[in-house]
N, C-alpha and C positions, 0 to 999 in steps of 0.2 A: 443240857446242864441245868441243874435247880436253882432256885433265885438264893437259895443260902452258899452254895457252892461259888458262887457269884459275885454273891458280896462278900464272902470274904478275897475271893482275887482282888476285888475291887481294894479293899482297906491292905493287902500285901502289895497294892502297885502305891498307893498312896504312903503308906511305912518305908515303904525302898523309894519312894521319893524323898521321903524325910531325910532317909539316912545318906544318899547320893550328897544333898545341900548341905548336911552335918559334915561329912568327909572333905566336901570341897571348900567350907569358911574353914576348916581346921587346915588344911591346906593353905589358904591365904592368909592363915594368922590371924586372922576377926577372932573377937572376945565372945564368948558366950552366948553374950544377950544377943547377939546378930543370928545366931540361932532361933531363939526363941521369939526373935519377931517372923523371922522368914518360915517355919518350920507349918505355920499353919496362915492359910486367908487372912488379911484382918478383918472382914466382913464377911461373912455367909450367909444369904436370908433363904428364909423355907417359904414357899408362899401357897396358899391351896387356891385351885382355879376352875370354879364350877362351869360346865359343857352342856349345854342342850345337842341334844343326841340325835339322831334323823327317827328312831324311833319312837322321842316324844318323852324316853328319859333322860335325866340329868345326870352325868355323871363328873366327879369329882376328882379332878388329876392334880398331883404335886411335884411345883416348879422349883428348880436349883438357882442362885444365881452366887457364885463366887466370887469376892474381888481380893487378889493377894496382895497385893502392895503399890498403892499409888505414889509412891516416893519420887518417882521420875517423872511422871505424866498420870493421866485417865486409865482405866485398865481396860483391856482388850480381848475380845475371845468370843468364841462361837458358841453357838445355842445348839445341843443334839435332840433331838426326839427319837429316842430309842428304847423297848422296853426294859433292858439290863444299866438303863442310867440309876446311880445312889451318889448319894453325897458326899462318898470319901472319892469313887471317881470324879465329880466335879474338882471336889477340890484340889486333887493330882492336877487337872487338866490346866487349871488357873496356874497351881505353881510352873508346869510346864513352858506356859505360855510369858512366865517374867522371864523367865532364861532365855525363852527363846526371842523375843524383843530385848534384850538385853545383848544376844549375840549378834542379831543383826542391828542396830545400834536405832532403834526406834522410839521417839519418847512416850513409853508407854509404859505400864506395867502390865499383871498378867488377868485377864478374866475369866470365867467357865459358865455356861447356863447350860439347864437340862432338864426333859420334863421324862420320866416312865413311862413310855406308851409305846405303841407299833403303828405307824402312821401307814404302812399298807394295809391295815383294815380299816382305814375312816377315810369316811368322805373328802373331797373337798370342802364342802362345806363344814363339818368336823373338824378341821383340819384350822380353816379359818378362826374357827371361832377360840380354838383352842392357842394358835397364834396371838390373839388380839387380848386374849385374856393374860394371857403370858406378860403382856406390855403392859397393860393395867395395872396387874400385880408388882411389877417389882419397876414402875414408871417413875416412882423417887428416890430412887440409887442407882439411876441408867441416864445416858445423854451425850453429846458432842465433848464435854469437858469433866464428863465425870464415869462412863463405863457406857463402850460400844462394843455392840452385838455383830456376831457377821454368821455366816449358814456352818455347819456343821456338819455330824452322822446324820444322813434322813431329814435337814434342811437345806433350801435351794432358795434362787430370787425369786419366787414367788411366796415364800413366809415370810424374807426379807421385807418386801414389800406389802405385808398387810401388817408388821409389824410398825415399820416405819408409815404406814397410813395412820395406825392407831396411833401412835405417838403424837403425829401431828398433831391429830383430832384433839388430844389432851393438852397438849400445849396451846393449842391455839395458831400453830402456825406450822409453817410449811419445814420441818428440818431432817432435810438427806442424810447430814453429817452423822444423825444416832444411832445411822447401823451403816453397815456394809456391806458388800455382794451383791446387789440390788438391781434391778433391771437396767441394763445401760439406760433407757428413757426416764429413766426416776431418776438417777445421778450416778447410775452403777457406771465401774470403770474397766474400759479393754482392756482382755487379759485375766481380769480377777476368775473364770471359770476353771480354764487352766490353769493356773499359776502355781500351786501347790505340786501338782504333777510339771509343768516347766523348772519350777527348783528344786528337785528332786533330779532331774536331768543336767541341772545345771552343775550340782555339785557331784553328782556319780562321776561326770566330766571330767572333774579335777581328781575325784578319789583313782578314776583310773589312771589317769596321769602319773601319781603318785607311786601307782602300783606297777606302772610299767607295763601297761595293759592297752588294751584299743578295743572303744563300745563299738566300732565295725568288728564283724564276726564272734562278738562274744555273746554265749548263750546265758540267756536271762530268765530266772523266774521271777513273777511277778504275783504273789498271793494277796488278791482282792482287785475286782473287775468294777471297781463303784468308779464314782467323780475322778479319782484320784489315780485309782489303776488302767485305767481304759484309754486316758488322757498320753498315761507313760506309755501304755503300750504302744498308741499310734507313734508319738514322739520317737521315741528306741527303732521301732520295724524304722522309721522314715529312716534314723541313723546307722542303719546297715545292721543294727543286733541282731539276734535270732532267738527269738521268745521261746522257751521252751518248753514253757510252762507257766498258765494261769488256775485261779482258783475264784470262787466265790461265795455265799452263804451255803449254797447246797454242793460242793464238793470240787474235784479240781480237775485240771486237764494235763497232761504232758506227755512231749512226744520230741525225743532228742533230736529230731529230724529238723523240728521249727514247727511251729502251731502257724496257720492261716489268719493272720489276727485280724484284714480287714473283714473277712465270713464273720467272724467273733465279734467282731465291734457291730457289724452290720444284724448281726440276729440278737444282741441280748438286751432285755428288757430295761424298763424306767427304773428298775434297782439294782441293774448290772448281772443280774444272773444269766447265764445260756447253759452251766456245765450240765444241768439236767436234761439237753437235749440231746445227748451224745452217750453212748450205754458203756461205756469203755473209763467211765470218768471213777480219778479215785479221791480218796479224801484229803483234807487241807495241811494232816499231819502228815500222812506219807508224801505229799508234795513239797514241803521243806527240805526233807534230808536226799531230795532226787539228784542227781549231778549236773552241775553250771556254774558258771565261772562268777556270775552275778546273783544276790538274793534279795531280795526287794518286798519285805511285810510291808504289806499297804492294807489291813483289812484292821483288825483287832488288837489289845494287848496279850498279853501275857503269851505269845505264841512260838518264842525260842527259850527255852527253860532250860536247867540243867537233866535233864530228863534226856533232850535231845541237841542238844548243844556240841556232845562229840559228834554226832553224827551229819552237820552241816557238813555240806561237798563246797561251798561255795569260796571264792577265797576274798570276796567284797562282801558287805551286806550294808545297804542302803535303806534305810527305816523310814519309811515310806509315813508309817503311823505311827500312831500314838501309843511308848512304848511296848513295842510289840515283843522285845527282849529282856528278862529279866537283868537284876547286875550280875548275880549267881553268873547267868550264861554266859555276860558280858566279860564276865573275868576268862571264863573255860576259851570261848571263842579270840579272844586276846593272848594267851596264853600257845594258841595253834597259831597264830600267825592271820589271823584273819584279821583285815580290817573295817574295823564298822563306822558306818558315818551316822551316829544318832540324830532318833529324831527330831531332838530340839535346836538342831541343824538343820538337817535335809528335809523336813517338811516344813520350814520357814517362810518359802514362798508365799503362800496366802496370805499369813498375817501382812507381809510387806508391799505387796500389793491390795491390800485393804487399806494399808496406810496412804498410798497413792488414790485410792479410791477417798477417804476422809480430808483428804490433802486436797484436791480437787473440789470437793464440795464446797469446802471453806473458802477455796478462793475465786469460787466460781468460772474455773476455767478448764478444760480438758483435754488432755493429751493424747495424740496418737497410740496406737497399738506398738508399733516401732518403737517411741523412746520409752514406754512404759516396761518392755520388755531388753532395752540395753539398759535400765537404771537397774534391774532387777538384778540383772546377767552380774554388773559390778560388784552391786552390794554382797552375794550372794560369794560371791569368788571370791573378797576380800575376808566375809566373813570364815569361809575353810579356810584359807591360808592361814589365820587368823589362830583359829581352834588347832591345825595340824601344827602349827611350830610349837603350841602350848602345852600341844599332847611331846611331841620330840626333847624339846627342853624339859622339861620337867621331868621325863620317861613314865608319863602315865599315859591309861587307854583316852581313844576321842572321848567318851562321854562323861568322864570328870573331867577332862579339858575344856570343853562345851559348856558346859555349867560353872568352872572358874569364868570362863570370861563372859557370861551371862548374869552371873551375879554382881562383878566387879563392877558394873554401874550403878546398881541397887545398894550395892554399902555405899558408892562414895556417895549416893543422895542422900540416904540415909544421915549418914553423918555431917555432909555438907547442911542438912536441916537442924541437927541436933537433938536428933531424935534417943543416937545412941551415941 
C-alpha cells in the first residue's frame, strides 16, 4: 500500500468518526455546537524531533500528540511508532479513546500520540533516543493532571520507561503517574500487559451469552498475533475455543481442524510474526471471510469494508482494534444478524487498567494481580450490559450505542462547566 493510499484511509476513518459522533449527539438531542466542540481535538501539537543515528547522521522524525476533550478529567492514550501513523489517524484515535473512557466510566478524556517510523529498523539506542526526544517535545502539554501517555502499536514498557526517565529528568523529580504501562519496578501495574486482550475476553464472554452461544467449542479467528492477539489466543485455547485461524503482518494461518496455538505462541517473533514459517499460509483478506462462529480483528483499521462485509461467516465479531470495521460494513453486517461488539468497547481493557496503574501511583500503594483483574472483570461487564440494553431500547446497532453512552458524560461536563 503507498503512503497516499494510506492517508487517505486514514482521513476516511477519521470523517466516519466525525460522522458516527454527529449521528449519535443528534440521537441524544445535543444542539449543534456539542458537535462542533467534539467533532475535532481541542488541542493537536506537531512537534519535529531530531535523532542522531548509529551511523553518525541525524535524522529528523515528526511527533503527533492529540488531546480531544479534557471536560471530565486529563486526557488519556497511547503513543504508536508506526510508519503509516498521520494526523487525521491520531486524531480518530484521541476521539476514540473519549468514548471509550466515557463508556467505561473513567475520569478522563481521550488522548492520541504518534511518531512515522518502523522501529524494527532502529536500534535500541535509536530507538531511545527517539523516545526521550518525543517527551522533550511535547513535555508542556503532558503530565499526571494534564495528558498521560501509555504503550501502543510498536511501544512496550521499556519506551514507557525511558519516557517516564526523561520526564523526570525535566521536572526535576521522580513521577510514575505521567505514563503508563511501565515496568512493574518503576510503578507499572499487574495485569496492565494483558489486559487489553483479558477484556476483549471478557466482554466476547457476555456477547456470547447474549447470542446463545458457548466460547467452549466455538471456532475463532483471530486476525493479528501482536500484544493483543497472542494474549487472546492463549486466553481462548485455555477456555476450551478452537482457534481456527490466525494472521499477522506477512499473511495468515487457518485450518478448521484448530491451529496448534501453544507451537504458534512458542515460535513467533518479538513482533508476533510466525505465518511466514509455514508454506501453506494465505492472506489476511481471504482469512476474514473463512468460516467460524467467532471473528476477532485485532491487527489494523479499515479491514471489514463493504467490499467484503457480505461475505463474513462469522455470526459474532469482536473488534479487537482500532476500528478495524468501516460503519458502511457495520450497517451490512448488522443488517445479517451479526453482532458486533466495537472497539471502543471491547478493546477497553487497557485504558482501564492504566487507570488502576495511575491510581496506584498516586496513592502509592499496589494491588494484587487478583483484585486488579475482578475490578476489571466488573467494570468491563457493566460496561456491555450497559451499551447492549442501549443498543435493544433504542433498536440501533452496538456501535452507535457505545458512543451514545460514551459521549453522555462528555456533554454532561461539558455543560455542567458552561462551556455550551
Amino acid at each position: 500500500m503507498n503512503v497516499s493510499q494510506k492517508s487517505k484511509e486514514n482521513k476516511d476513518v477519521f470523517t466516519s468518526t466525525q460522522e458516527v459522533i454527529r449521528t449519535a449527539l443528534q440521537t441524544m438531542n445535543e444542539p449543534p455546537a456539542m458537535y462542533d466542540l467534539l467533532k475535532e481535538p481541542m488541542r493537536m501539537l506537531t512537534v519535529r524531533i531530531p535523532v542522531k543515528m548509529d551511523d553518525g547522521s541525524v535524522k529528523v522524525f515528526t511527533g503527533y500528540r492529540a488531546q480531544h476533550n479534557d471536560s471530565i478529567g486529563p486526557t488519556k492514550g497511547g503513543v504508536r511508532f508506526h510508519p503509516d501513523v498521520t494526523e487525521e489517524e491520531v486524531k480518530a484515535l484521541s476521539m476514540w479513546m473519549s468514548i471509550k473512557c466515557g463508556i467505561v466510566n473513567l475520569p478522563y478524556g481521550g488522548g492520541k500520540g504518534g511518531i512515522p517510523c518502523d522501529p524494527r529498523t532502529m536500534s535500541m539506542r535509536e530507538l531511545e533516543g527517539l523516545s526521550r526526544g518525543y517527551v522533550r517535545a511535547i513535555s508542556q502539554i503532558v503530565g499526571p493532571t494534564k495528558d498521560i501517555p501509555a504503550p501502543d502499536v510498536y511501544t512496550n514498557a521499556q519506551v514507557m520507561a525511558w519516557m517516564m526517565d526523561e520526564y523526570s529528568r525535566i521536572r526535576e523529580f521522580d513521577s510514575p503517574s505521567f505514563i503508563t504501562g511501565k515496568p512493574i519496578v518503576l510503578g507499572g501495574s499487574y495485569g496492565r500487559e494483558s489486559s487489553t486482550a483479558l477484556g476483549v475476553t471478557i466482554v466476547l464472554q457476555e456477547a456470547v451469552n447474549m447470542a446463545g452461544m458457548n466460547v467452549k467449542g466455538s471456532r475463532i479467528i483471530i486476525q493479528g498475533f501482536g500484544n493483543a492477539g497472542s494474549f487472546l489466543a492463549k486466553f481462548l485455547h485455555d477456555a476450551g475455543a478452537i482457534i481456527v485461524g490466525i494472521s499477522d503482518a506477512r499473511g495468515a494461518l487457518y485450518n478448521q481442524e484448530g491451529l496448534d496455538i501453544l507451537e504458534l505462541l512458542d515460535r513467533r517473533d518479538s513482533f508476533g510474526t510466525v505465518s511466514h514459517l509455514f508454506p501453506d499460509r494465505i492472506t489476511n483478506q481471504e482469512l476474514l471471510v473463512k468460516e467460524c462462529d467467532i471473528l476477532i480483528p485485532a491487527a489494523i483499521e479499515n479491514q471489514i469494508t463493504e467490499q467484503n462485509a457480505h461475505e463474513i461467516k462469522a455470526k459474532i465479531v469482536v473488534e479487537a482494534a482500532n476500528g478495524p470495521t468501516t460503519y458502511a460494513a457495520t450497517e451490512i453486517l448488522t443488517e445479517r444478524g451479526v453482532l458486533i461488539v466495537p472497539d471502543v468497547l471491547a478493546s477497553a481493557g487497557g485504558v482501564v487498567v492504566s487507570y488502576f496503574e495511575w491510581v496506584q501511583n498516586n496513592q502509592g500503594y499496589y494491588w494484587p494481580l487478583e483484585e486488579i483483574n475482578e475490578k476489571l472483570a466488573n467494570i468491563l461487564t457493566s460496561s456491555f450490559q450497559k451499551v447492549y440494553q442501549t443498543a435493544q431500547t433504542r433498536g440501533i446497532n452496538m456501535r452507535l450505542a457505545a458512543y451514545i453512552v460514551g459521549l453522555k458524560r462528555i456533554t454532561e461536563a461539558v455543560k455542567w462547566r458552561g462551556w455550551i
